[in-house]
C-alpha positions in Angstrom: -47.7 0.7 -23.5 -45.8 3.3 -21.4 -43.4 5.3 -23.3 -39.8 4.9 -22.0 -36.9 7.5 -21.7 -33.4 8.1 -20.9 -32.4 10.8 -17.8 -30.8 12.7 -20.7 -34.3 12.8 -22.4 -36.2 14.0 -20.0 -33.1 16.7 -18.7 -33.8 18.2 -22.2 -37.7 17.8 -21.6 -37.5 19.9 -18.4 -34.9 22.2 -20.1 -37.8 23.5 -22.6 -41.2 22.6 -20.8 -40.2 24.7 -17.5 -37.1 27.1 -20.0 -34.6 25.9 -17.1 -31.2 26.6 -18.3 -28.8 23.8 -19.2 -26.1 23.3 -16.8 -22.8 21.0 -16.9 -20.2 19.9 -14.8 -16.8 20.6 -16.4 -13.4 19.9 -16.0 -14.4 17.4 -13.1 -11.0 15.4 -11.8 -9.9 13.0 -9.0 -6.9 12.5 -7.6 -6.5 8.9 -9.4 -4.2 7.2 -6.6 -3.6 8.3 -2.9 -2.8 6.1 0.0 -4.3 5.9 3.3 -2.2 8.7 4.6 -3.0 11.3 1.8 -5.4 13.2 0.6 -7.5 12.8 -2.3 -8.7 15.7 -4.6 -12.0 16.1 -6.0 -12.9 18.8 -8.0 -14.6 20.7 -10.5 -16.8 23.3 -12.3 -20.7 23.9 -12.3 -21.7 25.7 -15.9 -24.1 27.1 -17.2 -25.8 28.2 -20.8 -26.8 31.5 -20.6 -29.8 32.5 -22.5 -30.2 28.4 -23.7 -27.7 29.6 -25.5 -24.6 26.6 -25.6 -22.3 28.1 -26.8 -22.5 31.2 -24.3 -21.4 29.7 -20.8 -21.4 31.0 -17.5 -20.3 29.6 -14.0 -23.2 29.3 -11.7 -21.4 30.1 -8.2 -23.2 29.4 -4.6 -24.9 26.2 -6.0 -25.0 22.8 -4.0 -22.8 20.2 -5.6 -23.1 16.4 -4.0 -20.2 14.3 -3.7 -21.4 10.4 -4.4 -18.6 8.1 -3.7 -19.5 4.2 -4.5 -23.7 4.9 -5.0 -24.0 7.2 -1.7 -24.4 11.1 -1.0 -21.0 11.5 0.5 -21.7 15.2 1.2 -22.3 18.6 -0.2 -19.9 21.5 -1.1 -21.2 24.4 -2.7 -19.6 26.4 -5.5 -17.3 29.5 -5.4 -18.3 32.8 -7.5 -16.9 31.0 -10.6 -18.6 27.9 -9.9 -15.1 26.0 -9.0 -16.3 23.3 -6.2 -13.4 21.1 -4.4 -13.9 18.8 -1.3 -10.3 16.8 0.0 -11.0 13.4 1.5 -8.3 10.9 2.7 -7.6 8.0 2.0 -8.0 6.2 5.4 -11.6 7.9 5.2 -12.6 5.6 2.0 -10.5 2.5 3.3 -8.3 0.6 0.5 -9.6 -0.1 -2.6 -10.9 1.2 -5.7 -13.6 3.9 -5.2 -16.4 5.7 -7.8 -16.6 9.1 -7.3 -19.2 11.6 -9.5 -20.3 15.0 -8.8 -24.2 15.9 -8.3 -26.1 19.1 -9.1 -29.8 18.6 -8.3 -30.5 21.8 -9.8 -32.6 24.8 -9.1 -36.0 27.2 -10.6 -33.7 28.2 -13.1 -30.7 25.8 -13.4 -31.0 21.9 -15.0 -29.8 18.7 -13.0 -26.2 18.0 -14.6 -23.8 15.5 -13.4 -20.4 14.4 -13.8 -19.1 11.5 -15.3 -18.0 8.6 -13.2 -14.4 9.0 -12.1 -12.1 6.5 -9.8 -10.1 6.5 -6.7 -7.8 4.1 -5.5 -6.6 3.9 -1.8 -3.3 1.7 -1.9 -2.5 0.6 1.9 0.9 1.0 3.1 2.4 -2.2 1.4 0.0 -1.8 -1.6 -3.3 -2.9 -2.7 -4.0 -5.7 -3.4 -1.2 -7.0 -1.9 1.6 -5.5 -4.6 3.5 -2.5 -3.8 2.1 0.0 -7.0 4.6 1.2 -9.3 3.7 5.2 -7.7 4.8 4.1 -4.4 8.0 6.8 -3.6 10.7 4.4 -3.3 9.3 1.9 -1.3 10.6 -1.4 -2.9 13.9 0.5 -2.9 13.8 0.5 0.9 12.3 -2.8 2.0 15.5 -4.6 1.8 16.8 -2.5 4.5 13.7 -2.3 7.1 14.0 -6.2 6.8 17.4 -6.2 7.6 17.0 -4.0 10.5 14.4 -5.3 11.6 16.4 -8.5 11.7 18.9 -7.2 13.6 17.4 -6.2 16.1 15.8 -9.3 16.5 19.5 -10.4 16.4 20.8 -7.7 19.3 17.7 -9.0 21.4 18.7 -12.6 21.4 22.3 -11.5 21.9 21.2 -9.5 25.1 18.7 -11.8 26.4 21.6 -14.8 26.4 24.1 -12.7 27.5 21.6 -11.3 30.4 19.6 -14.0 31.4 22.3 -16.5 32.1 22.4 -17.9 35.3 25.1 -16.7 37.6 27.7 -19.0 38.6 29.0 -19.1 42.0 32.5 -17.2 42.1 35.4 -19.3 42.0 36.2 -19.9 45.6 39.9 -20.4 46.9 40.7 -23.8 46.6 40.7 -25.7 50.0 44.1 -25.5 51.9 45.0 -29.2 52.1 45.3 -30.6 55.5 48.7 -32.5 56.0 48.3 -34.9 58.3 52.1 -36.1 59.5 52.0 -39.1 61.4 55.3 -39.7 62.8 56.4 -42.9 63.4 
């Protein structure tokens, strides 16, 4: 029977057969709740153990980190000198909804896989999503009363025009008709 083992198993496996060293993605955060128009934040840091040593870190800088959002390879970013990796998407790039976001390093001859843990994104549309305006929304519930009112009327001052415009002229009072005596004499 074949022997069966977890990714974290064999990371550790690779870790001392080939003496890679262990990495980690730390401090990885999302911007939790963005609407179409914004931008969304992800971000974090690639680390490693110097030496196999865990307690002794070091940022691994220049590496390839992949973006998955909802299963696929999004794209790559690559870290800075002190491993910090960012990449800004907006929200009308993901589309309304909720969206899973984690952070890939494939690793390298000397640097292990690692990879984030799963983090979430929701895209709220302009009125909300799914169909309720979210409590972060700036003011917006505040407002709505008067957009509908306005929006109203106008829809008044439209009518109001249109009758007042589109009513068909009259013919202009004429002079009434200078009555004819006739004076029959007799």
């Amino acid at each position: 029977m074949a022997e069966v083992y977890t990714i974290e198993q064999l990371r550790e496996e690779a870790v001392r057969t080939y003496n890679l060293i262990p990495t980690q993605i730390t401090e990885f955060k999302v911007s939790g709740t963005v609407y179409l128009n914004q931008t969304a934040v992800i971000c974090g840091k690639l680390m490693g153990s110097l030496g196999g040593l865990g307690f002794l870190k070091g940022p691994i800088g220049g590496a390839p980190i992949e973006i998955w959002i909802d299963g696929k390879n999004y794209t790559t970013v690559y870290t800075a000198a002190d491993g910090y990796f960012e990449y800004d998407v907006t929200g009308s790039t993901l589309g309304a909804g909720t969206h899973q976001v984690q952070a890939v390093f494939q690793g390298d001859l000397i640097n292990a896989p690692a990879r984030s843990q799963t983090m979430t994104i929701t895209v709220y549309n302009a009125m909300g999503n799914p169909g309720t305006v979210p409590p972060t929304a700036p003011g917006l519930e505040s407002i709505l009363p008067i957009i509908l009112a306005l929006g109203a009327g106008a829809i008044g001052l439209t009518l109001i025009i249109y009758g007042v415009v589109s009513k068909p002229k009259t013919e202009e009072a004429k002079a009434p008709p200078v009555p004819q005596v006739v004076v029959v004499k007799g």
